[in-house]
Backbone bond lengths (Angstrom), bond angles and torsions (degrees), N, CA, C in turn:
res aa  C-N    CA-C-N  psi(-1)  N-CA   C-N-CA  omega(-1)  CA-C   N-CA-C  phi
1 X - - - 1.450 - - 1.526 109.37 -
2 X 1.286 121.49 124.22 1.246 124.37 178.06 1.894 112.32 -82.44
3 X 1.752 83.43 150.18 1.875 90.61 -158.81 2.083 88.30 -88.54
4 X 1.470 98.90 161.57 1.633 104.12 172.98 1.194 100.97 -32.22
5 X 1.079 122.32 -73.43 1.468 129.75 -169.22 1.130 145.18 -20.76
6 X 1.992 93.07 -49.05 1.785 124.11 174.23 1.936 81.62 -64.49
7 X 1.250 99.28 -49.43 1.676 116.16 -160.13 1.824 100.90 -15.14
8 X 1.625 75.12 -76.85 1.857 103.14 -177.98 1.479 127.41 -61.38
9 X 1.728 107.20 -28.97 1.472 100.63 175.89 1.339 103.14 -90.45
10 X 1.155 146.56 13.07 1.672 154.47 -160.62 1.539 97.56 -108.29
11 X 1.681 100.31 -61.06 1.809 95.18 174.85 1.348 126.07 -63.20
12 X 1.597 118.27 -31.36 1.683 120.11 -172.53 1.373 92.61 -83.96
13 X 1.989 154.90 -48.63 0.630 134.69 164.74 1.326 144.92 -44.37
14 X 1.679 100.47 -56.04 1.279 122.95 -170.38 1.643 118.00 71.35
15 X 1.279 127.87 -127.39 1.381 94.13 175.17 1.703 138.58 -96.58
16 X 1.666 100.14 23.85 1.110 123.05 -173.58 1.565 84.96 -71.55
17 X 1.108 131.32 -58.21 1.830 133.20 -176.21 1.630 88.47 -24.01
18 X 0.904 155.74 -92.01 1.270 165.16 -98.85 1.813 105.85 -106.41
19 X 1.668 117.98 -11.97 1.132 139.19 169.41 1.368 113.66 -111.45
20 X 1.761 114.22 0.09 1.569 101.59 146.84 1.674 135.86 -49.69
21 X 1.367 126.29 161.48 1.235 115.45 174.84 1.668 92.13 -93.81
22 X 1.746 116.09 157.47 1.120 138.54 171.83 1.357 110.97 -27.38
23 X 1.844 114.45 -48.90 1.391 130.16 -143.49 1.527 84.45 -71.40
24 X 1.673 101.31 -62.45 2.007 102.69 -159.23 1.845 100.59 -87.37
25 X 1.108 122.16 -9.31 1.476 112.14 154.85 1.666 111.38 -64.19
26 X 1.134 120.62 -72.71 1.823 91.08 179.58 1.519 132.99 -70.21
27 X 1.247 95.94 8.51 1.986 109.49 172.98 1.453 93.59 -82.14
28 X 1.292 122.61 -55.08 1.591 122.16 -170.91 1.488 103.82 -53.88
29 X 1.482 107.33 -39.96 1.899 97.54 -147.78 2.083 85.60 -77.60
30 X 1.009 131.54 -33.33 0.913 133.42 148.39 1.469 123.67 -22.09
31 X 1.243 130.29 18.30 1.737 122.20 -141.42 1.890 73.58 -146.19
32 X 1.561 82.52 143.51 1.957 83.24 164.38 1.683 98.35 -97.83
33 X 1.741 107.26 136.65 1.019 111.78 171.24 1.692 116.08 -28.19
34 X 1.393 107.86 -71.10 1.476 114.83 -158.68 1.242 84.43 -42.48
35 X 1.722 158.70 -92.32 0.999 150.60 -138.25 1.194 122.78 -44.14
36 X 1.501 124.64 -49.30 1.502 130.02 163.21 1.468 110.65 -43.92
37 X 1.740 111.45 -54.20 1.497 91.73 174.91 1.213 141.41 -97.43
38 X 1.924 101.00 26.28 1.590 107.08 163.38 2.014 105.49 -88.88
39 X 1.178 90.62 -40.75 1.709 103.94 178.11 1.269 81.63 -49.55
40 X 1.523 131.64 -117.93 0.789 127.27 -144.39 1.406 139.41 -18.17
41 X 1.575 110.09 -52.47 1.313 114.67 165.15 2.000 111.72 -63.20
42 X 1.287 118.69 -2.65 1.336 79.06 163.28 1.358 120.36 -115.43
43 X 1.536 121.46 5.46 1.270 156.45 129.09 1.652 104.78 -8.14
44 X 1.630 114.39 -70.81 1.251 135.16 157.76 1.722 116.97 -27.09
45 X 1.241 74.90 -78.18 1.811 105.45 176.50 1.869 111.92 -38.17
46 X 1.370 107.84 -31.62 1.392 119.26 177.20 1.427 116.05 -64.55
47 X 1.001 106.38 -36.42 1.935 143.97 -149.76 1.115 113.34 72.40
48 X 1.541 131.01 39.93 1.763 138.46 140.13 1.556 100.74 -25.59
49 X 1.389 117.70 130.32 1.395 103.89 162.82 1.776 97.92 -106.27
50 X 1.261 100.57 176.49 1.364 113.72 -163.72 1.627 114.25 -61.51
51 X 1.491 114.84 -37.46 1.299 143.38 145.78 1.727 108.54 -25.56
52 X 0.971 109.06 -56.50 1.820 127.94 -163.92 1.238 91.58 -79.28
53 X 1.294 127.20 -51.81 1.530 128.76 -178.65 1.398 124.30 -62.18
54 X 1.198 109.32 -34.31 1.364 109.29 169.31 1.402 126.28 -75.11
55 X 1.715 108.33 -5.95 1.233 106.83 169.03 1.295 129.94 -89.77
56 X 1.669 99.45 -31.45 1.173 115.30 166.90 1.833 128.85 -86.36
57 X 1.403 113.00 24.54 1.272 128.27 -162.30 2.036 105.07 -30.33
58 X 1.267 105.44 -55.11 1.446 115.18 -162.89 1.534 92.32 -48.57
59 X 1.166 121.90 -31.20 1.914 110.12 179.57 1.467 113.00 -60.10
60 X 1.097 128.45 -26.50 1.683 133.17 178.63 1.786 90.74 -62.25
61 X 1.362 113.79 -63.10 1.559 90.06 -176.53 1.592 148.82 -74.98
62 X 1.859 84.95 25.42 1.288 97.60 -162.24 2.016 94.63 -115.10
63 X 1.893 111.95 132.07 0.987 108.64 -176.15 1.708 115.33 -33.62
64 X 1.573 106.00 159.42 1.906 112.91 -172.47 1.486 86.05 -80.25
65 X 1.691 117.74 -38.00 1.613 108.06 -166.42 1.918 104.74 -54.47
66 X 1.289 93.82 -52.07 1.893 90.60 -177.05 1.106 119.92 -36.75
67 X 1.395 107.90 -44.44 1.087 128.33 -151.62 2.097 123.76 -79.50
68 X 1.766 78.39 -25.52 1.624 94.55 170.03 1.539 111.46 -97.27
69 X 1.355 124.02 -18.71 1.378 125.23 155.47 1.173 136.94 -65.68
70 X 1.643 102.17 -46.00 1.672 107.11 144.98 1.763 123.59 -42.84
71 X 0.834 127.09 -24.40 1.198 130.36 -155.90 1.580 97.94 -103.06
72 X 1.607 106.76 -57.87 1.786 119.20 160.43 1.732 100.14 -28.23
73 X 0.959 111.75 -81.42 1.740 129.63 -176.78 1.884 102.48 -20.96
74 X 1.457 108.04 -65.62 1.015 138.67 176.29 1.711 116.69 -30.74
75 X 1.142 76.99 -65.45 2.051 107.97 176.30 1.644 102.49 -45.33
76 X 1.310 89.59 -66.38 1.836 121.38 -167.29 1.587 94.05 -36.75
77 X 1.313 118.11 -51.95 1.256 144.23 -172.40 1.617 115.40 -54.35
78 X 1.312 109.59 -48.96 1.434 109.98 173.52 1.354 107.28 137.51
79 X 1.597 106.16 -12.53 1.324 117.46 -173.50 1.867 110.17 -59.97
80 X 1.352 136.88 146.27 1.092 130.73 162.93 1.304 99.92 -97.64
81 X 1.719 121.63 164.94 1.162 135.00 170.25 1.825 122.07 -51.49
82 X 1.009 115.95 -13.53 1.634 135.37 -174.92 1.333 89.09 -84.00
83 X 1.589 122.53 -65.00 1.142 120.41 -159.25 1.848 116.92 -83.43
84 X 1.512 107.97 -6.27 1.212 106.04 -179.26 1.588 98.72 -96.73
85 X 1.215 113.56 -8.69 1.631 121.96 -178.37 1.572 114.27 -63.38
86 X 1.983 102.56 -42.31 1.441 124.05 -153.20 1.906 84.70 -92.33
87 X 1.221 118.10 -28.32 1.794 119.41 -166.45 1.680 86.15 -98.55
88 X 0.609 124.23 30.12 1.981 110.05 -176.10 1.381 104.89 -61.05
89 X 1.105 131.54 26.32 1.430 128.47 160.87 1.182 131.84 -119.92
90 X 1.553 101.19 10.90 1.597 115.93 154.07 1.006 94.84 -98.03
91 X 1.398 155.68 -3.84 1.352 118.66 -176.31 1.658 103.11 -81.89
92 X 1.679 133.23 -6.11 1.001 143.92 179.97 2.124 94.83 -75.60
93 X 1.040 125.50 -20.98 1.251 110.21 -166.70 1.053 126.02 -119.72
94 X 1.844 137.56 160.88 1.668 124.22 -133.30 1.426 102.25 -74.33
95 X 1.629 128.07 121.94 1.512 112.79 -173.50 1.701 113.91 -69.36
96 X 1.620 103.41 31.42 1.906 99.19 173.26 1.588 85.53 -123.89
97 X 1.075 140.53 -23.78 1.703 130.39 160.65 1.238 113.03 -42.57
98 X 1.600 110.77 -50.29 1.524 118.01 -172.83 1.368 108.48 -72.39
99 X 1.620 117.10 -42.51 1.501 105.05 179.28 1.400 108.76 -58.82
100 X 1.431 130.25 -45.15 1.357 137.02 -165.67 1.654 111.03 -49.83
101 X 1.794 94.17 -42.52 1.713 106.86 -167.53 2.000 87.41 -63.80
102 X 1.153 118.07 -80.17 1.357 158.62 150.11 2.227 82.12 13.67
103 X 1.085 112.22 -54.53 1.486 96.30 -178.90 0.789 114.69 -94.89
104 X 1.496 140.16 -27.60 1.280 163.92 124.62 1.964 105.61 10.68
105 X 1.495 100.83 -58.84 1.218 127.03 -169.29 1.464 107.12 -67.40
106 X 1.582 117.14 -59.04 1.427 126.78 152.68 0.873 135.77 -66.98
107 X 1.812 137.46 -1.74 1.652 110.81 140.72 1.295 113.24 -67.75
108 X 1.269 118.31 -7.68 1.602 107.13 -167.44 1.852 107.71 -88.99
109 X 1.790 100.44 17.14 1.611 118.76 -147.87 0.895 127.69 31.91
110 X 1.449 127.21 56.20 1.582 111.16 148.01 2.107 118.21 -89.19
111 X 1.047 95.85 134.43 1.529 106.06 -156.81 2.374 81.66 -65.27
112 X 1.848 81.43 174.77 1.587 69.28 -165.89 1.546 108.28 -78.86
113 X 1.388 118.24 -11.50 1.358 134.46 -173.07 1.663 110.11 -54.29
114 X 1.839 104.57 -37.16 1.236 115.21 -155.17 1.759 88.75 -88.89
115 X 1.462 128.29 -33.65 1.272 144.96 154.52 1.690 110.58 -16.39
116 X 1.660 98.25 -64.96 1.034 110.46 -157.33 2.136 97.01 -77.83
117 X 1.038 108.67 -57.85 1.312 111.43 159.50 1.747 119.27 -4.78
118 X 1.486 109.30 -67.58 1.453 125.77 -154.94 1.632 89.22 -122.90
119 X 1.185 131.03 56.18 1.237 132.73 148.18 1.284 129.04 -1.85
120 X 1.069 99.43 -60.88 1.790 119.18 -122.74 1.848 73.94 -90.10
121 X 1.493 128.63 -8.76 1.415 121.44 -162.96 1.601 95.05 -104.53
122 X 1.228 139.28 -6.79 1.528 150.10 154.66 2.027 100.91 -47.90
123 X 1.315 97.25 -27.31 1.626 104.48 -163.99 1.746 94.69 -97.86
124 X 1.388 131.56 -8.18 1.492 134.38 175.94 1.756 113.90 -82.55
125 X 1.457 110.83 140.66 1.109 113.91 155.86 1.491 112.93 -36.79
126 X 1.774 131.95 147.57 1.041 136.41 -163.58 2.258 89.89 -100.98
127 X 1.304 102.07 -51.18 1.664 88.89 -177.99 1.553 109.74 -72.88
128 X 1.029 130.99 -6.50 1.825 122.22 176.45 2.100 79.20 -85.22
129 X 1.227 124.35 -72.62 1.158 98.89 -155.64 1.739 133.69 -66.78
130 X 1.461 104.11 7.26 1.602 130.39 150.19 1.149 119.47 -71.36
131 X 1.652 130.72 -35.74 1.012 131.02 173.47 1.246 114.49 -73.50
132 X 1.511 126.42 -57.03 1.613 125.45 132.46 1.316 132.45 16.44
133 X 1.605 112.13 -88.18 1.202 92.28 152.20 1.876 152.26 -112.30
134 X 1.251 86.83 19.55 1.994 97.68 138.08 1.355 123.59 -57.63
135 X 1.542 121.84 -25.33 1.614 123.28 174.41 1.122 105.09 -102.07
136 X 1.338 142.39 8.12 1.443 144.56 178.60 1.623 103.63 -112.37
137 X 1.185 125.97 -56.22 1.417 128.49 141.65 1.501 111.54 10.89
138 X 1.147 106.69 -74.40 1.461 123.92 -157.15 2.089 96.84 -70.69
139 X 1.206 93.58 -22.00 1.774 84.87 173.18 1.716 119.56 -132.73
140 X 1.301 101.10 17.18 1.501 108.15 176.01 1.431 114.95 -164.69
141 X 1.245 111.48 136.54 1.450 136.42 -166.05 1.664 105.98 -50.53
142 X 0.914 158.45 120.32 1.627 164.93 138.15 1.349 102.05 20.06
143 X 1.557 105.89 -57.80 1.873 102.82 -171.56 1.285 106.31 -84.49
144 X 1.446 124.83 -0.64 1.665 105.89 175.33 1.415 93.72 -116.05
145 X 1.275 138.24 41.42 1.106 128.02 146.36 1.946 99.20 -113.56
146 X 1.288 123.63 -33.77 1.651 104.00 166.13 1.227 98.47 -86.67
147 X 1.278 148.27 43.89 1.258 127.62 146.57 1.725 97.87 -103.29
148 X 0.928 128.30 -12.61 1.955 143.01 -170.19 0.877 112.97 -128.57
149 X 1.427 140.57 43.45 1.469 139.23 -160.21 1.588 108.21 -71.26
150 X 1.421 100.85 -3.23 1.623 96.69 179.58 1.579 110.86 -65.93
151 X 1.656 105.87 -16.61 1.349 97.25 -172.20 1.533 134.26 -76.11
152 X 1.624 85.34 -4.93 1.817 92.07 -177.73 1.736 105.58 -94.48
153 X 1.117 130.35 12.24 1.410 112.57 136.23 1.274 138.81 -73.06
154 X 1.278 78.39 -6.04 2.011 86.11 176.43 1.593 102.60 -100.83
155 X 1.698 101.71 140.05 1.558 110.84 162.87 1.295 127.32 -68.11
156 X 1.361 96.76 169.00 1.634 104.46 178.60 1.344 114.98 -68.78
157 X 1.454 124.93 -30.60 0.886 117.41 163.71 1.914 130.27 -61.28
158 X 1.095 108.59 -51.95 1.502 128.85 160.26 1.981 95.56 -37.86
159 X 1.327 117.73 -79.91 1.248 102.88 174.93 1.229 133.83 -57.08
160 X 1.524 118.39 -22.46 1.562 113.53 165.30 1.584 121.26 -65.92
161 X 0.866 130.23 -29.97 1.448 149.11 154.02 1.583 121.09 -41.28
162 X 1.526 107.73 -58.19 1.472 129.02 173.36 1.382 107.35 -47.41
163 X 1.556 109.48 -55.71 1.211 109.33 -154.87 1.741 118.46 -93.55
């Protein structure tokens, strides 16, 4: 007999529930229903599509309040709702990590626009992506690495190779 829980993560998944790993399947069932289906709906509310949600499942067991503050944080940031939709896996992480990464990102000048752009690097260690670009340095000018900020997720190694 399935518990509320299976109940609620069975319907918002569907059969993605069953393509959880072990670890965050018994963290979820662990979850009081009502919470999954306040998360969720604000998950929704983000414009998560259902698709997105199932990837990001562990956010259903995470309070809706976090979860709209995370998102506040997010905003604050430069992020639009599209783009916090497509990164939904910062909204799982502490929104003072992200500010930290987030300034981190701009002494190295990237304006916050370019921030908001390349997301998904708000979610990187701040000294790997210094080291980053200290090894990019060595083969590209300052302004064409903040004009491409995609490039400092990539290592030095990855760029020694490239180039």
């Amino acid at each position: 007999m399935q518990s509320e829980t299976e109940k609620a993560l069975r319907e918002i998944l569907g059969e993605g529930f069953d393509g959880l790993n072990e670890n965050l399947r018994a963290r979820m069932l662990g979850c009081r229903p009502e919470t999954i289906g306040k998360s969720h709906e604000k998950l929704i509310e983000l414009g998560l599509t259902p698709e997105k949600i199932a990837t990001q499942a562990q956010l259903l067991g995470m309070n809706p309040e976090t979860i709209r503050r995370n998102a506040e944080a997010l905003q604050d940031l430069g992020l639009a709702k599209e783009k916090i939709a497509t990164q939904a896996q910062l909204l799982g992480m502490n929104p003072e990590t992200i500010r930290r990464n987030a300034e981190a990102l701009q002494d190295l000048g990237l304006t916050k626009q370019k921030i908001a752009s390349q997301a998904h690097l708000l979610g990187r260690d701040p000294d790997t992506i210094r080291r980053n670009y200290e090894s990019l340095r060595r083969f590209f000018s300052r302004e064409t690495i903040l004009q491409n900020p995609a490039l400092l997720g990539n290592s030095g190694q990855t760029v020694r190779s490239s180039v």
